[in-house]
C-alpha positions in Angstrom: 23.9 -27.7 31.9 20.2 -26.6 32.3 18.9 -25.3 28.5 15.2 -24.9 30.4 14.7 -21.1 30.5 13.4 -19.8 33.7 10.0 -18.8 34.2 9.6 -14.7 34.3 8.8 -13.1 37.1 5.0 -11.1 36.5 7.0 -7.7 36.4 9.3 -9.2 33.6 6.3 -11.0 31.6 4.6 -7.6 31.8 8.0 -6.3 30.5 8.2 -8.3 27.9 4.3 -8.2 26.9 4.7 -4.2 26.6 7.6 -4.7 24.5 6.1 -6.8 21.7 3.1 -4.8 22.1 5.4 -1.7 21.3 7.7 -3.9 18.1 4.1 -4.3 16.7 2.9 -0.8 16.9 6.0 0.3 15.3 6.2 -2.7 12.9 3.0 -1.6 11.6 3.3 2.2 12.1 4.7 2.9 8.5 2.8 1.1 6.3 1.6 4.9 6.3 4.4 5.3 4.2 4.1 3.0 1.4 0.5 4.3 1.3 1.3 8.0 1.2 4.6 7.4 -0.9 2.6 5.1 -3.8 -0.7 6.6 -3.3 0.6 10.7 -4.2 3.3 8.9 -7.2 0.0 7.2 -8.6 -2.4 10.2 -8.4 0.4 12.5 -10.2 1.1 9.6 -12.9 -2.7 9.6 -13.7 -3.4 13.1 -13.2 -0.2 13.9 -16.1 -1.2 10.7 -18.4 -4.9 12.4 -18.2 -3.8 15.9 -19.0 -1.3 14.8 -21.4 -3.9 12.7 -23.3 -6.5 15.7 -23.4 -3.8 17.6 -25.3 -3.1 15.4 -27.8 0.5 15.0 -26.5 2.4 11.9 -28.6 3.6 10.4 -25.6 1.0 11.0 -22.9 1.8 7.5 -20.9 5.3 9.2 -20.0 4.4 10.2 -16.5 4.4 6.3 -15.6 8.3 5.9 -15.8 8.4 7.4 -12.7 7.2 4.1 -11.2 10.4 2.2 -11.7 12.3 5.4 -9.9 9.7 4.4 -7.1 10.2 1.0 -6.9 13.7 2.2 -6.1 13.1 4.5 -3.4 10.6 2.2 -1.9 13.0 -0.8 -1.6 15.7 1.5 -0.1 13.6 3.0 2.2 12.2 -0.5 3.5 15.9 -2.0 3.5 16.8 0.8 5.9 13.7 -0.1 8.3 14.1 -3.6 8.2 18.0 -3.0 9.4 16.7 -1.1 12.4 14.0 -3.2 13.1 14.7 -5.1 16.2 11.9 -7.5 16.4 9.7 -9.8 13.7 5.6 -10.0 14.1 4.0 -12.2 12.2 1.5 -9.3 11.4 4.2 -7.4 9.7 5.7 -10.4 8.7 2.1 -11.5 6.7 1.9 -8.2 5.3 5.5 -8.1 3.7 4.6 -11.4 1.6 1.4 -10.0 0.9 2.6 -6.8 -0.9 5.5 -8.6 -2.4 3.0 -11.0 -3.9 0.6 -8.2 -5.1 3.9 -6.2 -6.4 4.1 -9.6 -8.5 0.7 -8.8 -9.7 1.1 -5.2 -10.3 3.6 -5.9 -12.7 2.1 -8.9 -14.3 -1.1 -6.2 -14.8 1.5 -3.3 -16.3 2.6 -6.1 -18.9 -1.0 -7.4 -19.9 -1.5 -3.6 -20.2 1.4 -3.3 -22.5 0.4 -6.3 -24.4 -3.6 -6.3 -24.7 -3.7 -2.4 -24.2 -4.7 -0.5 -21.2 -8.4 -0.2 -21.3 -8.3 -3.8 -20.2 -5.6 -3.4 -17.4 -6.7 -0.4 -15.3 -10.2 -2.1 -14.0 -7.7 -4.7 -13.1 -5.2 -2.5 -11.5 -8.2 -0.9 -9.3 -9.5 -3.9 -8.3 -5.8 -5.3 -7.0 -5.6 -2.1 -5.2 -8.7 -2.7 -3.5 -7.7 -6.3 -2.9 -4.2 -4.9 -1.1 -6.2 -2.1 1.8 -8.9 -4.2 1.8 -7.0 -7.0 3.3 -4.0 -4.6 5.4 -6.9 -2.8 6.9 -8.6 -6.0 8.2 -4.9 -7.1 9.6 -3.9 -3.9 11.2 -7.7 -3.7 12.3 -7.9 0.0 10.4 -12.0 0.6 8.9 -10.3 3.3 6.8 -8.4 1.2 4.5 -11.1 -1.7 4.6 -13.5 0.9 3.3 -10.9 2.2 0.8 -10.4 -1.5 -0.9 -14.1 -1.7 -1.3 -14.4 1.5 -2.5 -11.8 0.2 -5.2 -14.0 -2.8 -6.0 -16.8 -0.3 -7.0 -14.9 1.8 -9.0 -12.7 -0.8 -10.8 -16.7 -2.5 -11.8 -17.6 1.4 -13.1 -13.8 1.4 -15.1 -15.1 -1.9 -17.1 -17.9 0.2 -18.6 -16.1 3.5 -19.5 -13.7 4.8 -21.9 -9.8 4.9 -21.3 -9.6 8.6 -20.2 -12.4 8.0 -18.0 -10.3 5.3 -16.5 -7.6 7.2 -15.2 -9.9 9.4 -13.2 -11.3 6.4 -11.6 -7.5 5.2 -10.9 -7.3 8.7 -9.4 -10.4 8.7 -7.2 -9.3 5.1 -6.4 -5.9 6.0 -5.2 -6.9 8.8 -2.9 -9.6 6.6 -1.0 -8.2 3.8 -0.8 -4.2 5.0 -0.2 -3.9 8.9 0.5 -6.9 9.6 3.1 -6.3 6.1 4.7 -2.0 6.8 5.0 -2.8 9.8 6.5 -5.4 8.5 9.1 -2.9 5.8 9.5 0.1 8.1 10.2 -1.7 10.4 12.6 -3.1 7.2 14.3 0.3 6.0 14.7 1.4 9.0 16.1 -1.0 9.4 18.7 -0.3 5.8 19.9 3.3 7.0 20.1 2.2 10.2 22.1 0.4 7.8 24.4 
């Protein structure tokens, strides 16, 4: 018995080229969502800690709990596409290990925060944010999300120098140019490749 596999046909190595060409588009096509989805819970978590904090509020860190609830509806969301996803890239397959890795960060970050206090942790949070579009937008080849991560770089150096409450409106700014405006560019990017 022959295990040799026979050599495609053009037609069928065209075929098959297309077909990969497609699993990668659509491997990469929501990232939009974890962008979008993280990006608006991180701008409303700031946004309420700031307003919470200006009125004198006892609690005023209480609109962060909602990140667990995230994590939750993030990981269900991604175990549903990865059941219909039919083929691996090593694109999508890089960028999987590379959030989970920064996720490790994230949380390492929320617990020196918790620790050594928060003025110390959000620079660091910025900058890791950066780090994260910085690096997906060189993979998926996407300027908006490269110049989102630097972006973060410049305003996690400004959140060294500036007072807690200032801090979180940095974390805001950060979050909309480096995750909302660049999840939306990539969504409607992704949908014109589909319209295509």
């Amino acid at each position: 018995m022959d295990t040799t596999d026979k050599p495609l046909t053009g037609p069928e190595s065209l075929h098959l080229i297309q077909q990969m060409i497609q699993a990668a588009k659509e491997d990469l096509s929501d990232n939009s969502f974890d962008f979008l989805f993280w990006g608006w819970l991180v701008l409303a978590a700031a946004l309420g800690n700031y307003v919470l904090l200006l009125a004198g509020y006892e609690r005023p860190w209480l609109p962060w709990v909602t990140m667990p609830l995230g994590s939750v509806v993030v990981g269900i969301y991604h175990y549903r596409q990865e059941k219909r996803r039919k083929v691996h890239t090593p694109v999508g397959d890089f960028l999987g290990f590379f959030w989970a890795g920064m996720c490790v960060l994230l949380v390492m970050f929320v617990g020196i925060g918790m620790v050594q206090g928060w003025q110390k942790a959000y620079p660091l949070l910025i900058a890791l944010y950066g780090l994260g579009t910085f690096v997906s937008g060189g993979v998926l080849r996407f300027r908006p999300l490269v110049y989102g991560g630097a972006a973060c770089w410049l305003l996690a150096t400004v959140a060294f120098m500036v007072p807690f409450q200032t801090q979180l409106l940095l974390l805001c700014a950060a979050v909309v140019v480096a995750y909302i405006i660049p999840g939306h560019l990539l969504k409607a990017r992704f949908r014109r490749g589909r319209a295509v």
